[in-house]
SELOGU-252953 format. One line per field, with one value per residue (C-alpha): residue in three letters; x, y, z. Coordinates in steps of 0.5 Angstrom, whole numbers. Example, Ala and Ser with C-alpha at 12.3 -4.5 7.8 and 13.67 -1.06 7.14 Angstrom:
BEGIN
migu = ALA_SER
u = 25_27
v = -9_-2
w = 16_14
END
This chain:
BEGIN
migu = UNK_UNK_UNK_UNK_UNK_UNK_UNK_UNK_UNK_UNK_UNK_UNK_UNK_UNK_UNK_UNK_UNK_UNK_UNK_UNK_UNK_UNK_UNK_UNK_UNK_UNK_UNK_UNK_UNK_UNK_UNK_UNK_UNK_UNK_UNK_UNK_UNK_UNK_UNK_UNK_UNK_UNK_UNK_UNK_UNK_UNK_UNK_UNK_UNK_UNK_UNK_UNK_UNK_UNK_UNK_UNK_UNK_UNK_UNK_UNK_UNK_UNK_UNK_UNK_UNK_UNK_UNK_UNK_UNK_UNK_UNK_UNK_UNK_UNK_UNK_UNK_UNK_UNK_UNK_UNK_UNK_UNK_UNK_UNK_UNK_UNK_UNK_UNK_UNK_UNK_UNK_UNK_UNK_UNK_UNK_UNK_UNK_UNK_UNK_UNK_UNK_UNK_UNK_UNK_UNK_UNK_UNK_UNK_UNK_UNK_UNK_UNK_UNK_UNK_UNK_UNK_UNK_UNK_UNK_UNK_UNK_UNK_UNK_UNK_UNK_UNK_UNK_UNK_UNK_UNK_UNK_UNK_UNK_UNK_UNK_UNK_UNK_UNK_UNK_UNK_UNK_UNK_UNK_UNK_UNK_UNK_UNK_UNK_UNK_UNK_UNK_UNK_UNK_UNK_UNK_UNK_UNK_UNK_UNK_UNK_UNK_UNK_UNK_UNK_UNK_UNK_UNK_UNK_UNK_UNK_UNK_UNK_UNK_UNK_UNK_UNK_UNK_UNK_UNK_UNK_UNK_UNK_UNK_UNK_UNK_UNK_UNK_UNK_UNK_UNK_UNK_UNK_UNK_UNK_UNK_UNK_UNK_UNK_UNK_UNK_UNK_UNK_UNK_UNK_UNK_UNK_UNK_UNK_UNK_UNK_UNK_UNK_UNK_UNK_UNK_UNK_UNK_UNK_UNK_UNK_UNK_UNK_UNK_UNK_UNK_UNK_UNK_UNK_UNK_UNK_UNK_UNK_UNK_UNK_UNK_UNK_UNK_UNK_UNK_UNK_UNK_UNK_UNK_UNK_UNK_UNK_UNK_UNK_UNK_UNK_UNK_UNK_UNK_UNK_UNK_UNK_UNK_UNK_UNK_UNK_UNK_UNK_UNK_UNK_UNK_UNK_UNK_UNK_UNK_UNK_UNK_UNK_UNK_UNK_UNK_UNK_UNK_UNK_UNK_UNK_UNK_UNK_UNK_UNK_UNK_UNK_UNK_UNK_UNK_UNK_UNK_UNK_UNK_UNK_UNK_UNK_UNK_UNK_UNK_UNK_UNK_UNK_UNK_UNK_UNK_UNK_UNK_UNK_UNK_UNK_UNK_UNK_UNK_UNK_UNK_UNK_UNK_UNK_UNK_UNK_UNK_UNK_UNK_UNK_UNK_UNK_UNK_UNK_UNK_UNK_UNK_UNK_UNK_UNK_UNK_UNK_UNK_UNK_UNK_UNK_UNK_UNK_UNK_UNK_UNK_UNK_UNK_UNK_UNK_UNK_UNK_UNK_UNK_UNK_UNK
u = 265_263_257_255_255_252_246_246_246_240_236_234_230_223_221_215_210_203_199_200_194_192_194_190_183_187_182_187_192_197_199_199_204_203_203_207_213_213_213_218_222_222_223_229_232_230_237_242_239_240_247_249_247_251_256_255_255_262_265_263_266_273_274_279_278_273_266_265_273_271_264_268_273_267_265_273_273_270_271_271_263_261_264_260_254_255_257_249_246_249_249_256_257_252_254_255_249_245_250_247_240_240_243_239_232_236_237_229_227_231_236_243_248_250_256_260_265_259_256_249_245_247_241_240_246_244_239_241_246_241_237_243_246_240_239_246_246_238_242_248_244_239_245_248_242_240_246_249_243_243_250_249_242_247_253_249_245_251_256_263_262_265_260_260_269_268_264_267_273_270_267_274_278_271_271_280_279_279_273_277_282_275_271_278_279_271_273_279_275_269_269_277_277_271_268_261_259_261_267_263_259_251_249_251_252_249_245_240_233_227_225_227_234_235_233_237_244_243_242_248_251_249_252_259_259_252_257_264_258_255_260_263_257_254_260_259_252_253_257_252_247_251_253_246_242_246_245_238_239_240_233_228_223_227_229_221_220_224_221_215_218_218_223_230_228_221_225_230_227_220_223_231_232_226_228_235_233_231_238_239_235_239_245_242_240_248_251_247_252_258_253_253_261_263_259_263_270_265_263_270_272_266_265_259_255_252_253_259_263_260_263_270_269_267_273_277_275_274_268_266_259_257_261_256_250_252_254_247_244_247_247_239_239_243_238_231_234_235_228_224_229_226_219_220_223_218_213_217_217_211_215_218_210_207_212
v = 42_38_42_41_34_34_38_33_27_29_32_26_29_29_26_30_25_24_21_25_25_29_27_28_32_36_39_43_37_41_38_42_45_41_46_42_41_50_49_44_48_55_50_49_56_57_53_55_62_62_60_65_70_66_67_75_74_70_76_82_78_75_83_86_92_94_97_100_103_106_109_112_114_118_121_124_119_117_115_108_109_111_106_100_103_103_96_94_98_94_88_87_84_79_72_70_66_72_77_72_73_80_80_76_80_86_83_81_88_90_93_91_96_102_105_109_110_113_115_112_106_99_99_105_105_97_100_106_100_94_97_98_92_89_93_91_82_82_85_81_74_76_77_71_66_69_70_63_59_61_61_53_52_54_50_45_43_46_41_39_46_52_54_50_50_58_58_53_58_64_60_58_64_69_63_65_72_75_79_86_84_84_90_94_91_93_100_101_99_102_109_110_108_109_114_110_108_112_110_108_110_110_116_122_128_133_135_130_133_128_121_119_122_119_112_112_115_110_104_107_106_98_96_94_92_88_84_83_81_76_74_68_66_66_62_57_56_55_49_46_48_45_40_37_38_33_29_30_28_21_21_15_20_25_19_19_26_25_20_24_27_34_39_40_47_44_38_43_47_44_37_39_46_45_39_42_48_44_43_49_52_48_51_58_57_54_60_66_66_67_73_76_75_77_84_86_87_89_95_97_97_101_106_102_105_98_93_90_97_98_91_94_100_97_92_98_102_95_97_90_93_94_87_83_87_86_78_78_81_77_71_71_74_68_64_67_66_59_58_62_57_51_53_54_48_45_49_47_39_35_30_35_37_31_31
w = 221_228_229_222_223_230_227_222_227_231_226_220_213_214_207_203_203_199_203_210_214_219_226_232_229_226_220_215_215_220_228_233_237_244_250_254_248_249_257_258_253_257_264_260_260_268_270_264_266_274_272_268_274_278_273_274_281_282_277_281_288_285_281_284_288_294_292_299_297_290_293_298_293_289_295_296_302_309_316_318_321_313_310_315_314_306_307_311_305_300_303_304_311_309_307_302_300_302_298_292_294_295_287_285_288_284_277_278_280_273_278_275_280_278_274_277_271_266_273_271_273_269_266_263_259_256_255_250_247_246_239_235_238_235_229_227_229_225_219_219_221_215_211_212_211_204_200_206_203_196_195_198_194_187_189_190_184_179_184_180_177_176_181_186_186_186_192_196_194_197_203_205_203_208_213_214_214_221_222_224_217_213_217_216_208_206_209_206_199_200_205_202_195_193_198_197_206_212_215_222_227_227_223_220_225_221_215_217_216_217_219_211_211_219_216_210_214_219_213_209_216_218_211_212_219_217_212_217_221_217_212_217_219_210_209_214_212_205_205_210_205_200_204_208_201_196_202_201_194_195_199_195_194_190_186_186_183_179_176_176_171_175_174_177_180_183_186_189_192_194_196_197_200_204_207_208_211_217_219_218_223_229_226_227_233_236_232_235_241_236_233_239_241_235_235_239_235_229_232_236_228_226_232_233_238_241_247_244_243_250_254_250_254_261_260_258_264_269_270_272_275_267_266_270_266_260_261_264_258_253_256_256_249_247_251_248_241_242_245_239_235_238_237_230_229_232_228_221_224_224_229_234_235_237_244
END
């Protein structure tokens, strides 16, 4: 529970005040969010970025193996003349620093390197990967926020409950489980069973005749590995929504509201949950790595065609070309969600507008 504790140290409740002014000439009573907050947040991601090219950089020099060996290998061998001459235009014989500038002018260009196990370039195959990756992180994250916040809102006001013991009982027994435990027990229920889902892959491979049908085998395909995705991150977001609304309970103005005679629904949602969202969205934003890395498992147990089943395979097949492109690719992924998160963050707080 450090992150929670963190998020709640660093982000104090925002009360609901009556008497809020509009700041800064602003007319309809919102303060705009300062330019300069949204350009030191994106300067920001200018070093976190040019470490994890580094990062990619040191991975495909301590690999082991020689490219120059395994280009000359594809091409059933070479004299000592054709391997020089490969290692002028790769840049190998340069030092070190500038064998770094040279990747990093690629990477630039969109240039990642070529595959020579799948015999495609580095970014063509990400490429082909990156909307199911997408598809399947987007489904598993809004699950986990809408049935994590509803869970946590109930357990919440039915505290000391029924309610609130069953879903603190749920949450931990989901937060226990191993992903590929839970893919594999929804699996056997689901597609064994009761042959309701498809076992795994991305659509069906026949029988498919139009967009509609398309869209409807590709959903009834997402629907287990979305929830093996988002079951973890929904149990920890309950019981910090559980968690961070009681304490917004004790705050002077929901004593307030109440003593306005509002009703308890009202003074949760409006004054409650919103205030205990905000939290929240840091949390979010601190668990879009873990979304990512655990894609990876979920789609090797479901046959999932996306970039985490893909690094499977680069691992398989020490394809550290494709390694280095896919951890560039994550990495900056994980990088622009936390930005965007920062920005909403700032949007839905009126003191982080005004820096």
């Amino acid at each position: 529970m450090s992150i929670i504790s963190a998020a709640r140290a660093t982000v104090p409740q925002v009360p609901v005040a009556n008497d809020a002014r509009p700041r800064d000439g602003a007319r309809d009573g919102r303060v705009p969010l300062h330019r300069s907050y949204a350009v030191g947040r994106i300067l920001q991601m200018v070093p976190t970025l040019a470490l994890i090219l580094l990062t990619a950089f040191v991975l495909l020099q301590i690999a082991p193996g020689d490219m120059v060996q395994v280009l000359a290998g594809e091409a059933g061998g070479g004299s000592p003349e054709y391997l020089a001459s490969l290692r002028q235009s790769f840049g190998l014989d340069q030092p070190l620093y500038m064998q770094f500038l040279l990747y990093a002018r690629n990477v630039l260009s969109g240039n990642l390197g070529f595959s020579f196990r799948n015999n495609a370039p580095v970014t063509t195959l990400i490429a082909a990967r990156l909307g199911p990756t997408l598809l399947l992180a987007t489904a598993g994250l809004l699950m986990a926020i809408v049935i994590g916040v509803v869970a946590g809102a109930l357990a919440a006001t039915r505290r000391g409950g029924a309610a609130d013991r069953l879903i603190g009982i749920l949450a931990l027994l989901i937060y226990a489980t191993p992903g590929f435990l839970l893919g594999i027990g929804l699996m056997l229920v689901f597609a064994v069973v009761l042959p309701w889902l498809p076992i795994g892959g991305l659509v069906d491979p026949y029988g498919l005749e139009g967009s509609w049908a398309y869209a409807l085998s590709v959903a009834r395909h997402l629907v287990l590995p979305a929830i093996t995705l988002g079951a973890l991150h929904a149990a920890i977001y309950s019981r910090f929504t559980r968690g961070a609304m009681l304490e917004v309970y004790g705050q002077d103005y929901v004593r307030t509201a109440r003593s306005k005679g509002l009703s308890s629904i009202r003074i949760a949602v409006r004054h409650v949950l919103r205030n205990a969202m905000l939290p929240l969205v840091t949390i979010i934003g601190m668990q879009t790595g873990a979304l990512l890395s655990g894609a990876i498992l979920v789609e090797t147990v479901f046959a999932w065609p996306g970039l985490g089943r893909l690094a499977f395979e680069a691992m398989q097949q020490r394809d550290f070309n494709l390694l280095a492109g896919l951890i560039l690719c994550s990495g900056a992924l994980v990088v622009l969600v936390n930005l965007a998160v920062d920005l909403l963050y700032a949007l839905l707080d009126p003191r982080v507008r005004l820096k």
